[in-house]
C-alpha positions as MATLAB code, in Angstrom:
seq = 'XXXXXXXXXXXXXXXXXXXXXXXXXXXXXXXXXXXXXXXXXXXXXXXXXXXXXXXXXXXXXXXXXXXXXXXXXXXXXXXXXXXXXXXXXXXXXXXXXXXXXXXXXXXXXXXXXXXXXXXXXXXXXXXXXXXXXXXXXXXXXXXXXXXXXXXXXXXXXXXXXXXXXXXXXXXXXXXXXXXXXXXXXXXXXXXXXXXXXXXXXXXXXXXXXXXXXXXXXXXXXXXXXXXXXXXXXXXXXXXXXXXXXXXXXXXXXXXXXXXXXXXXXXXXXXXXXXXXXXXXXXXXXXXXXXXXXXXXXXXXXXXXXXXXXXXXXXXXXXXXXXXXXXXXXXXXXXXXXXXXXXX';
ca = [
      -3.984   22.524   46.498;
      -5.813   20.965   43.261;
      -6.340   17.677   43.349;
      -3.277   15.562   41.639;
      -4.264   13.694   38.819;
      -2.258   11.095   36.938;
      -1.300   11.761   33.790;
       1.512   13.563   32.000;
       2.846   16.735   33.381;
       5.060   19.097   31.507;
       8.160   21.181   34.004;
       8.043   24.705   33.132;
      11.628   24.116   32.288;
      10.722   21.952   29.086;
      10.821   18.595   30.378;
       7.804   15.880   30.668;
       6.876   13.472   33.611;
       4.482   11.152   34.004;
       2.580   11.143   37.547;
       2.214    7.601   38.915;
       0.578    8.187   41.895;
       0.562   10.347   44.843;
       1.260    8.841   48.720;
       0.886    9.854   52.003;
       3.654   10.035   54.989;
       2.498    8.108   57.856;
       3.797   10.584   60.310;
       2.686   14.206   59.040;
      -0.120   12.942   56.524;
       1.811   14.566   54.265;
       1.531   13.895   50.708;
       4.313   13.342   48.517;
       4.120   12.637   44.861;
       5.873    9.498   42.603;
       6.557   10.645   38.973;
       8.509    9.429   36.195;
      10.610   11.034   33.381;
       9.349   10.360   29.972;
      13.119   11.212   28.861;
      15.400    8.876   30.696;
      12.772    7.000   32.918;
      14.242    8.249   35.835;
      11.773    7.662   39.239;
      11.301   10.945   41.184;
       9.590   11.889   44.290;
       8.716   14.995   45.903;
       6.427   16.674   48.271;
       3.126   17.370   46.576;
       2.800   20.779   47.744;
       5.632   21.729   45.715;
       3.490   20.425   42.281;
       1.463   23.568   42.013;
       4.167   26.058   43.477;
       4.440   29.243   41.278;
       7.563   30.149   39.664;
       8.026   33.114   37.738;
       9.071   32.872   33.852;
      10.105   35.630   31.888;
       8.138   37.900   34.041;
       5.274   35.761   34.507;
       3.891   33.639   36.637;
       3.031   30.017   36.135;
       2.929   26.590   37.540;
       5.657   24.360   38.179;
       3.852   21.670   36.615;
       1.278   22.248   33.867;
      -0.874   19.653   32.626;
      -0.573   18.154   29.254;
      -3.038   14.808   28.522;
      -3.462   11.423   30.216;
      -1.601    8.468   30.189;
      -2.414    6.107   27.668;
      -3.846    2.323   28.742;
      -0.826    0.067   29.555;
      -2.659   -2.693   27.924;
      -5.341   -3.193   24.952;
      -9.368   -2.953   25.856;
     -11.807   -5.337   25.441;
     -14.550   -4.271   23.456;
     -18.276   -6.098   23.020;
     -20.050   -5.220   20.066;
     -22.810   -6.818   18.326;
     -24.752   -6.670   14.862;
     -28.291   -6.786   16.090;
     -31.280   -8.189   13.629;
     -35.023   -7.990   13.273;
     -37.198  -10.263   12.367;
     -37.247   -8.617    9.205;
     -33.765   -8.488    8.450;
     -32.828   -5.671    9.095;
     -29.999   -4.579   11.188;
     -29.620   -2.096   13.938;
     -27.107    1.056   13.256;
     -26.191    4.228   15.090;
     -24.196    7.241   15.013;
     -22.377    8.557   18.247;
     -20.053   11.034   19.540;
     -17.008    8.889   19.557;
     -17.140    7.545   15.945;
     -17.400    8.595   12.796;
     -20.135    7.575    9.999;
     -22.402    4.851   11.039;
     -21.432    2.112   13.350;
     -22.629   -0.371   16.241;
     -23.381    0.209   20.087;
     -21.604   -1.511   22.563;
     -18.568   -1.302   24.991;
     -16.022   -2.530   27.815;
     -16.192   -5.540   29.511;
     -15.864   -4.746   33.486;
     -14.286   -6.845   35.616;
     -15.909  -10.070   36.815;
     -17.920  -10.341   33.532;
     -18.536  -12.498   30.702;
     -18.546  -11.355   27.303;
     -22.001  -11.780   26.633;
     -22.632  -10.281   30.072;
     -20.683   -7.207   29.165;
     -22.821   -7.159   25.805;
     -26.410   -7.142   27.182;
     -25.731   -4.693   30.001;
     -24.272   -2.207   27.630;
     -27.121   -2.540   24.961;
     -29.463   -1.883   27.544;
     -27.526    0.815   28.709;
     -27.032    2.323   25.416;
     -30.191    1.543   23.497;
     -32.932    0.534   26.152;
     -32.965   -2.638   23.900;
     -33.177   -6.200   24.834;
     -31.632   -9.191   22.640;
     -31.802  -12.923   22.752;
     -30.544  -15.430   20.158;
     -26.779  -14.152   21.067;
     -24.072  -16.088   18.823;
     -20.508  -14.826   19.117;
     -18.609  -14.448   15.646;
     -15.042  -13.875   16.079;
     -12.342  -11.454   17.518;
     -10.121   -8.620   15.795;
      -8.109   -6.447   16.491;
      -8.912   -2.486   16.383;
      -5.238   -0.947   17.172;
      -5.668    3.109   16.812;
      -8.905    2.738   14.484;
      -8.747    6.188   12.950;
     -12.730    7.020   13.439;
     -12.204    6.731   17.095;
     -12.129   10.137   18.665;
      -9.278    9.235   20.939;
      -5.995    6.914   20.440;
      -7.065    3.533   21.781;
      -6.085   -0.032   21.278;
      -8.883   -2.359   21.258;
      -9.700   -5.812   21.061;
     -13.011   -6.057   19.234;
     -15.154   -8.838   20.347;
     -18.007   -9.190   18.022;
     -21.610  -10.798   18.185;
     -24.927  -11.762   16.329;
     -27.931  -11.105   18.334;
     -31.436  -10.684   17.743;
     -33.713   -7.893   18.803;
     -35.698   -9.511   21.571;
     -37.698   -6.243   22.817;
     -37.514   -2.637   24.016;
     -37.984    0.838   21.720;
     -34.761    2.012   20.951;
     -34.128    4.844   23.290;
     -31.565    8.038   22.772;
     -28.383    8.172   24.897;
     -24.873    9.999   25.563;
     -23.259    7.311   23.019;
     -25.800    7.105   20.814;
     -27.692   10.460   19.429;
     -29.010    8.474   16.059;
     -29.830    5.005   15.078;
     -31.822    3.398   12.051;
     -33.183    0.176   11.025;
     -31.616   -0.616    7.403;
     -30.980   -3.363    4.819;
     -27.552   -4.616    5.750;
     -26.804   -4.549    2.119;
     -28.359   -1.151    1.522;
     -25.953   -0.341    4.697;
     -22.734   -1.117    2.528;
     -24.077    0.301   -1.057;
     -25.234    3.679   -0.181;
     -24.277    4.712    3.821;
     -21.020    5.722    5.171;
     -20.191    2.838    7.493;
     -17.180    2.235   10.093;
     -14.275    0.235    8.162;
     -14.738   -2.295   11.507;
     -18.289   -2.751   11.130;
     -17.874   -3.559    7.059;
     -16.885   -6.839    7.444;
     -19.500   -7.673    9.862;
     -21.956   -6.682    7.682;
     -20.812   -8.941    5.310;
     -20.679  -11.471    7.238;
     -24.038  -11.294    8.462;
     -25.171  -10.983    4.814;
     -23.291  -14.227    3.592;
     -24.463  -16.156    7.104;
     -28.240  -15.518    6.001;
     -27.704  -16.908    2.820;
     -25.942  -20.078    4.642;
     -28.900  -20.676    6.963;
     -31.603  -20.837    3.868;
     -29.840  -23.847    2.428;
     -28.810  -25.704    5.578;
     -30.571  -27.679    7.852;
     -31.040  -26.323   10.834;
     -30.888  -28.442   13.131;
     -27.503  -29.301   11.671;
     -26.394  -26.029   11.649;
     -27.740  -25.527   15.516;
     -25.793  -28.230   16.908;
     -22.479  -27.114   14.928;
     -23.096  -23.393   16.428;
     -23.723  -24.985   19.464;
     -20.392  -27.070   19.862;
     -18.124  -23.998   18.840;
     -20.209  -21.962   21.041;
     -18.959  -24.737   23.910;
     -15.537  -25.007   22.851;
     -15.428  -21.330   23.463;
     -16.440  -21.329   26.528;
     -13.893  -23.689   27.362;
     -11.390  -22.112   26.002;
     -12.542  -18.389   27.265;
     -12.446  -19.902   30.300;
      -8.827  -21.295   30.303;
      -7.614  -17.857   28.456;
      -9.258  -15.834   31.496;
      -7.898  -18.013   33.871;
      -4.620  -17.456   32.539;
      -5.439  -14.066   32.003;
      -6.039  -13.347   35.452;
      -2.843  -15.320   37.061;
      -0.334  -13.072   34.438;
      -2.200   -9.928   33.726;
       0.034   -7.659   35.339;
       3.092   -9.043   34.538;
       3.855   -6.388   32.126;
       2.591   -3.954   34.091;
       4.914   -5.191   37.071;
       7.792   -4.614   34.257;
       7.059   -0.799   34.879;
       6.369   -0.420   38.234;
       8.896   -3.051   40.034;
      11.848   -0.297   38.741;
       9.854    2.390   41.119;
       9.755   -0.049   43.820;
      13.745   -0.551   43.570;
      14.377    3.120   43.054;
      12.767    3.830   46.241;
      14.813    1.475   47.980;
      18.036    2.318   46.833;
      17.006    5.899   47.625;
      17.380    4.725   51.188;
      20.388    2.366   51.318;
      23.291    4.989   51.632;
      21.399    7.011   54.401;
      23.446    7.511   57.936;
      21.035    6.466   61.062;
      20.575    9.995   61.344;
      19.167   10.785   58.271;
      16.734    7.733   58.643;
      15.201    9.615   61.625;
      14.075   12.300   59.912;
       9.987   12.203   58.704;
      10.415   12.428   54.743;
      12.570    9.179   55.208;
      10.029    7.581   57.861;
       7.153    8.113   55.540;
       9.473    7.028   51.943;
       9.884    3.331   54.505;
       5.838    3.110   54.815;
       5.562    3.770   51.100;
       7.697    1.082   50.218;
       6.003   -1.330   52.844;
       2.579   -0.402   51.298;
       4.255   -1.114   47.759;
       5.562   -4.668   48.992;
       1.940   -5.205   51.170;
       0.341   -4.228   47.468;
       2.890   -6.700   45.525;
       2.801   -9.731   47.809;
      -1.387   -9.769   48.029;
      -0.951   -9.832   43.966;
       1.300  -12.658   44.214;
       4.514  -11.306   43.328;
       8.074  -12.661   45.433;
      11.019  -11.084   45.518;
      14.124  -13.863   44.624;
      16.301  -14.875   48.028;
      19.833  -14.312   46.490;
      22.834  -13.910   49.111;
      24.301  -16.495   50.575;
      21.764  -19.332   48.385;
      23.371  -21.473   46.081;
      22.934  -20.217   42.441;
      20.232  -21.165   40.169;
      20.287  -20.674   36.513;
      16.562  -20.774   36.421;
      16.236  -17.859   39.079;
      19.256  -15.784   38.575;
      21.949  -14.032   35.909;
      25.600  -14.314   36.940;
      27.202  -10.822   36.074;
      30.449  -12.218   37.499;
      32.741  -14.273   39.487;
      32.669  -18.473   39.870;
      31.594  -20.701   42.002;
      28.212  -22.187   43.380;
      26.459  -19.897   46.199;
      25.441  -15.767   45.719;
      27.940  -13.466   47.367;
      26.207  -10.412   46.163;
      23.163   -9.230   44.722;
      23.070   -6.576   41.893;
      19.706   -6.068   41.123;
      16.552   -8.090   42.878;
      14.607  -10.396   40.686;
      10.795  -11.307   40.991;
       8.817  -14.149   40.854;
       4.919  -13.504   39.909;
       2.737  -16.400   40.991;
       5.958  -19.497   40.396;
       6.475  -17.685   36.995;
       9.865  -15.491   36.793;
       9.157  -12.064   35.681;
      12.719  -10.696   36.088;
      16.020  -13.041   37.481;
      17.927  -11.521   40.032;
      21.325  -10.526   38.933;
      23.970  -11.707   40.885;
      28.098  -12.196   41.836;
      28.786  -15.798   42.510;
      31.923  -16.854   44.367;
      32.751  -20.070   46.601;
];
């Protein structure tokens, strides 16, 4: 069988899915595949065998499932990226495989790093270059930039540095660079709309630090640079804590599918292996969602809480019946239960 990738998947009768992931039954090792439709959101699963079955079409062959493209990123990328300077003024520019004219090197930020971290491993990596003097400028956004070879959302975090050492070396993202007048740049070369106002940036900055003083001007970069910090900090901490609540917006409606696919089953049916290994899925999914911090809302029999729950119906003071399960990600509510209230 071909190994499963996520992604979207068209059904060779016309519709399109979306493959979450693929899980395993505890008792047969068994995999089984969790997909979604991309026309009524609709939570399927299904033996994983049966992805690749043949079926025949107007005479022909074909899979049940045929590959279309991957999913898009649930959530915008952040993006280092700096405008790097010479000691003669000049600034650094190259031309790549995923852009188009002239632009800047740089990348992702991995987990567990700080910007500037991000930005001086993937100059090295990149360029073989080394920088020093590293002053961060600002943040934009870059939502679908149209010289980006694929349809990405970024968030552009931009930086000054200076070229501290190393010979600018070839690599995959970068098969040209040049060293050029950052006016020159704008006049006469076909630069990336994102780099532009960089450029002019940089441009209007060097005519700033011939009239200031600068030691002035190095104790006012260093404060903002401080407050930054300060503030990156409490923005990553808060980052961290509520990332994937909108992610857990997607994925809690799988969860609950899978559940209800089980409620109306006679103790029969719940002997059987497919259901045996559906009840370890779902304990891995709760496993996965209580390690990330996320609690499920106690509803029956509790006295209602406007600040945890929805009536749908009834009166009175305590839960009789719960109508959908609400969710509670780290003492934040991510969805309230709804509920029937009655005495």
């Amino acid at each position: 069988m071909e190994n499963l990738q996520p992604g979207i998947y068209r059904h060779y009768k016309g519709g399109e899915y979306e493959l979450l992931f693929v899980a395993e039954q505890t008792e047969n090792q068994e995999a089984l595949t969790i997909y979604r439709s991309l026309q009524d959101g609709k939570i399927w699963a299904r033996p994983a065998s049966m992805w690749f079955e043949k079926v025949v079409v107007g005479g022909k062959e074909q899979s049940r499932f045929i590959w279309q493209a991957e999913s898009h990123p649930r959530y915008p990328e952040a993006a280092v990226g700096p405008i790097i300077y010479n000691d003669a003024g000049e600034v650094f520019l190259i031309k790549g495989p995923k852009w188009e004219g002239w632009s800047i090197p740089g990348g992702h930020v991995e987990w567990g790093e700080t910007m500037e971290e991000a930005l001086i491993r993937e100059i090295e990596e990149e360029t073989a270059m080394q920088l020093d003097k590293i002053e961060f400028i600002n943040a934009n956004d870059g939502i679908y930039p149209g010289n980006f070879f694929k349809k990405r959302h970024f968030i552009f975090l931009n930086f000054f540095a200076h070229h501290a050492g190393g010979e600018p070396q070839l690599s995959n993202e970068m098969t040209e660079y040049i060293w050029v007048d950052p006016q020159k740049a704008l006049k006469e070369m076909v630069v990336a709309e994102s780099v532009k106002p960089l450029l002019v940036t940089f441009i209007e900055r060097g005519k700033e630090n011939k009239t200031e003083d600068f030691e002035g001007h190095y104790k006012r970069a260093l404060a903002d640079y401080q407050n930054l910090l300060k503030q990156a900090a409490k923005d990553k901490d808060e980052f961290v804590k509520f990332a994937v609540a909108d992610f857990l917006q997607d994925i809690l409606p799988v969860y609950d599918h899978l559940k209800l696919s089980l409620a109306g089953l006679s103790e029969s049916e719940k002997d059987s292996a497919w259901v045996k290994g559906v009840e370890y899925v779902l304990k891995q999914f709760k496993d996965v969602l209580v390690a990330r911090g996320v609690e499920e809302i106690k509803t029956v029999g509790e006295a209602f809480d406007h600040n945890l729950m929805d009536a749908l119906d009834g009166s009175g003071d305590k839960v009789v019946k719960e109508v959908m399960p609400g969710y509670i990600l780290n003492g934040r509510v991510i969805r309230p239960a709804k509920v029937v209230v009655g005495d």
